[in-house]
N, C-alpha and C positions, 0 to 999 in steps of 0.2 A: 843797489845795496849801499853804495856808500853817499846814495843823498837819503838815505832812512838812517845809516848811523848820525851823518851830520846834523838833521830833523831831531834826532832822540838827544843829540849833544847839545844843541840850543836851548831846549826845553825843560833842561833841571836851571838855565839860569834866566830867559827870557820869557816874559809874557805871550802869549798864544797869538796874539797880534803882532807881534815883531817875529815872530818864528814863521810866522806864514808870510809876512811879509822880506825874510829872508828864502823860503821854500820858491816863493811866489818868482824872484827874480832868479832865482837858479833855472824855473822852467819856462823866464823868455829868451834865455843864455840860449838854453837848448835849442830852441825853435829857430832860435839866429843862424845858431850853427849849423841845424840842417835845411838850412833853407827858407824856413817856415813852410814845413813840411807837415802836416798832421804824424802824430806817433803814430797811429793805427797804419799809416800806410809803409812807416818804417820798425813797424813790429814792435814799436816800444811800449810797455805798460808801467804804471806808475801804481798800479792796486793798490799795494801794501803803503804807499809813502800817504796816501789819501785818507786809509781805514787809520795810519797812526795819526795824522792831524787831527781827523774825527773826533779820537781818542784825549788827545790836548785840548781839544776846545772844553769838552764837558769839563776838564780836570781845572783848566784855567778859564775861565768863560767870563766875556766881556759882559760891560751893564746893558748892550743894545739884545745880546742874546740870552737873558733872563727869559722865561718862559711864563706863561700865560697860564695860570691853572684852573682847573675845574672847581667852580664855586659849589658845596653841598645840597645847596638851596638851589642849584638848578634843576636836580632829579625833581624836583617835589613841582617847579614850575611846568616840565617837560608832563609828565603825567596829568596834570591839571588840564595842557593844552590839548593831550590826548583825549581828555573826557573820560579818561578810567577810573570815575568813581565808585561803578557798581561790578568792575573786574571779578572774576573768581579764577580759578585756578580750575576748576571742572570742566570748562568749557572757553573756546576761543573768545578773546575780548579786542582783537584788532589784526592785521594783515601778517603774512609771515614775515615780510620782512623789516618790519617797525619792530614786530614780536622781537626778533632776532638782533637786530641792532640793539636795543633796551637787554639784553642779556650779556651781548660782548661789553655795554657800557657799567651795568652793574656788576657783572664780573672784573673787569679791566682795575675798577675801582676796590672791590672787597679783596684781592689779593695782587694789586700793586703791579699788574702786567703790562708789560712793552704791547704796541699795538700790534708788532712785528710777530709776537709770540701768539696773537689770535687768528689775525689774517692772514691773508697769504700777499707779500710781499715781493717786490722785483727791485730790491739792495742790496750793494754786497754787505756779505755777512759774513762774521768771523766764525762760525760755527753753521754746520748742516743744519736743516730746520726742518720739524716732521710737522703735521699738522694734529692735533686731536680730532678722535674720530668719536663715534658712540660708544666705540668699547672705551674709551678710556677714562666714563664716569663710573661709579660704584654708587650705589643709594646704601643705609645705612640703617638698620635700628640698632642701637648701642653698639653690641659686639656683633651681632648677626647680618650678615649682609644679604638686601631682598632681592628674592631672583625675580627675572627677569623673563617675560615669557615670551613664546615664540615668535610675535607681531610684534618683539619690541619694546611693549609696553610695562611696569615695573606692577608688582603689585598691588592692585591699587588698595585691598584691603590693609597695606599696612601705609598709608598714605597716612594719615593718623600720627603713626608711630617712627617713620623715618627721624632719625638725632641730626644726622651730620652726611656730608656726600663728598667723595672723594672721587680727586681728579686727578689723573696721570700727573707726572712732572716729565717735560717734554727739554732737549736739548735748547741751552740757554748761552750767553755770554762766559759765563762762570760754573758754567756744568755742561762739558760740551756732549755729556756721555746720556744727559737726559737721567740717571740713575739715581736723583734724588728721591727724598721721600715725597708721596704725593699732595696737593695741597687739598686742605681739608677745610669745606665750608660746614660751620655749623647751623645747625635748620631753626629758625628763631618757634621757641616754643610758642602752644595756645594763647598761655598768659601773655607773654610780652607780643605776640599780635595784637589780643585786643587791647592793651594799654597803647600802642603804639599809631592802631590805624584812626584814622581821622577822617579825613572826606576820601584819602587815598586808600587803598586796601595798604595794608603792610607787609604782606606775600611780594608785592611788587618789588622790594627794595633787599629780599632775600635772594641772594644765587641760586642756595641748593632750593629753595621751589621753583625759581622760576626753570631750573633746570631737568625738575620732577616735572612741568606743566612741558615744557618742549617733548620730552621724553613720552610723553602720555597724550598728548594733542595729536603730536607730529611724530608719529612713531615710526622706524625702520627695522623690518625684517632681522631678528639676531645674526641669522645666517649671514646677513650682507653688515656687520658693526663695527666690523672691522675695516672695512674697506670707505664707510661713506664717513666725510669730516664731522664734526660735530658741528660747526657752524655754516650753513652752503645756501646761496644764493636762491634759490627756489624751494621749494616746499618736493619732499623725497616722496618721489613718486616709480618704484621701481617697474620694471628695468631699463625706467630712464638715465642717462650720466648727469651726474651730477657735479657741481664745480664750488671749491671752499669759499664762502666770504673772504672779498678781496679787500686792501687798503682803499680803493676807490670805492667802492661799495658802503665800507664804512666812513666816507670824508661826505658821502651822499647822502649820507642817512644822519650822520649828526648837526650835517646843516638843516637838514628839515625838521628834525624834533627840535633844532633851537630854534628856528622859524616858526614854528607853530606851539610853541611854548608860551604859556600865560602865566603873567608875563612874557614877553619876548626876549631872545638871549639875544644880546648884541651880537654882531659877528667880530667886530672889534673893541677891542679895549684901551684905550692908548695906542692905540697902533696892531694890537697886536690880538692875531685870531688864535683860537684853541686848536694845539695840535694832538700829536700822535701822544706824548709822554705826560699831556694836563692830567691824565686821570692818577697816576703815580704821583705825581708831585703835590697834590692835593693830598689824597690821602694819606700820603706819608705825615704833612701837616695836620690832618684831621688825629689819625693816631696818637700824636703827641700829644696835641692838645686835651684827649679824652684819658689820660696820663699815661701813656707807655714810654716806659725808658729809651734812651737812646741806645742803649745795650742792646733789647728786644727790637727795636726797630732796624740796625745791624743785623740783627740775627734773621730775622723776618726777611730781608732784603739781602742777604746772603754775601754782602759785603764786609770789609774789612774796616773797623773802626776811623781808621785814618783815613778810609777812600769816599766813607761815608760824611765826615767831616769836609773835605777837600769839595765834595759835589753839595755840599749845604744843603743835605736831605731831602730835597724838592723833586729828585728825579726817580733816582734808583732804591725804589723799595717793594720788597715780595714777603707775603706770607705761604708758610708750608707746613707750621709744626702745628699739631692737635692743640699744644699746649698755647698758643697765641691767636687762634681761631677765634676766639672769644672778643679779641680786637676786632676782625675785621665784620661782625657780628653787629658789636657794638659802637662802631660808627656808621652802619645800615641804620638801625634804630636812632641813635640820636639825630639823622638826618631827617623822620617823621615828627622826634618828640622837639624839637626845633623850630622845627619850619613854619614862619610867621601866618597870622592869615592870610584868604585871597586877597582879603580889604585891605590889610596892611602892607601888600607888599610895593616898592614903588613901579613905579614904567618902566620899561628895558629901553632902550633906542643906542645907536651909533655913535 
């Protein structure tokens, strides 16, 4: 306790590098003292003094630990390399778990999520973490919500008519209770498909379809929708068990859609590969740029003006209201009505 108040006492006057590099000799002190002895076998834990350094670095963060973001124009190359140019949304157009991986990457990106908050992770965490499951989408036509029938499957006759799809809000950093409102994709209309798609189908680059196509391809028993994740490693075959898409599962699969991306995605960029937090950090930028306030972008990201300032907008931002859906929407789209040709774009390499 009192090397976490000392820690919190440095850190309203010292740079995060001099705070840890005061933390850092407080705990070779210790080690002297007892011996150099591992804590674990003298029952000591340091959890809490770790998760608050954590907490300092994002707040103050060094120029080596700037972060590597998700370039827009990479969706459109990943698709390319996949060859989904004649994809539908009717029928399978590729393996489940490429399928799957392209779902957590275009969700992660349309509402601004931690990767921690898709997968299933093994980090301490400052809050309990549930996973989405199948119940905890909702398909939509305007006010009416479509039911779902017994295999799972959503109706397909109102496939047409679905507006927007709503997804649980699950316990977070800043909502440990999960009891937010849910986040809401909106379903890009007929029109702005066909102005949209070009060699790429433009279904691809929507959530709430690609989440109608999972839902309708890969369907699970209602009876069991509660209990199976929403995102899981194999294809739901009951009454097999099933296990959630994991962080490594996802570090596996974005290196191979950047790998086979046509172009090719570097793995490095200066030094430095695409992590867990590139898809937030992007789109927080991408938002801006397509003009949303830094107000709505706070709000969006459920942070506080000044926190959001302090983190220089690149990391922490979340969409959830109806009323800004239309953002995360319309940076799906302008990432089709953008994207250069095949001919034009240049080489990828190292």
């Amino acid at each position: 306790m009192r090397l976490l108040l000392y820690a919190q006492m440095l850190s309203e006057c010292y740079a995060y590098s001099t705070v840890e590099a005061y933390v850092g000799d407080l705990f070779a002190i210790q080690r002297e003292w007892n011996a150099y002895k591992g804590v674990d076998s003298l029952r000591q834990a340091f959890t809490r003094v770790k998760m608050v350094m954590k907490t300092y670095r994002k707040r103050k963060p060094v120029a080596k630990e700037q972060k590597r973001l998700w370039e827009p124009s990479y969706f459109v190359r990943v698709a390319r390399g996949q060859r989904w140019f004649n994809a539908t949304g009717g029928e399978r157009w590729t393996e489940f778990a490429t399928f799957t991986q392209w779902i957590i990457m275009v969700l992660m990106y349309q509402l601004f999520l931690r990767v921690g908050e898709v997968v299933q992770t093994y980090v301490d965490r400052h809050t309990a973490r549930r996973p989405w499951t199948r119940a905890s989408v909702s398909f939509w036509a305007g006010e009416r919500c479509i039911l779902m029938g017994q295999d799972g499957r959503p109706e397909q006759a109102d496939a047409v008519h679905v507006t927007h799809v709503l997804l649980a809000a699950v316990p977070d950093k800043s909502n440990a209770a999960g009891s937010r409102d849910p986040f809401t994709l909106r379903v890009f209309s007929p029109k702005q498909c066909r102005e949209a798609s070009t060699d790429i189908p433009a279904f691809l680059f929507d959530g709430g379809r690609l989440l109608w196509a999972l839902f309708s391809l890969y369907p699970v028993p209602r009876v069991f929708a509660g209990l199976v994740p929403l995102f899981t490693r194999e294809e739901v075959q009951m009454p097999k068990m099933v296990c959630q898409y994991t962080l490594n599962d996802y570090r596996k699969g974005m290196r191979k859609l950047c790998n086979d991306a046509l172009p090719r995605i570097p793995r490095l960029v200066q030094g430095k590969a695409l992590g867990g937090h590139c898809m937030r950090g992007a789109a927080a930028n991408h938002s801006l740029r397509l003009g949303a306030t830094v107000t709505e972008v706070c709000r969006m990201a459920r942070w506080q003006m000044a926190a959001f300032v302090r983190a220089k907008g690149y990391d922490y931002t979340r969409s959830r209201l109806a009323d800004t859906a239309g953002i995360s929407a319309a940076m799906m789209l302008n990432i089709l009505l953008a994207s250069p040709s095949l001919a034009q774009e240049p080489k990828g390499g190292d």
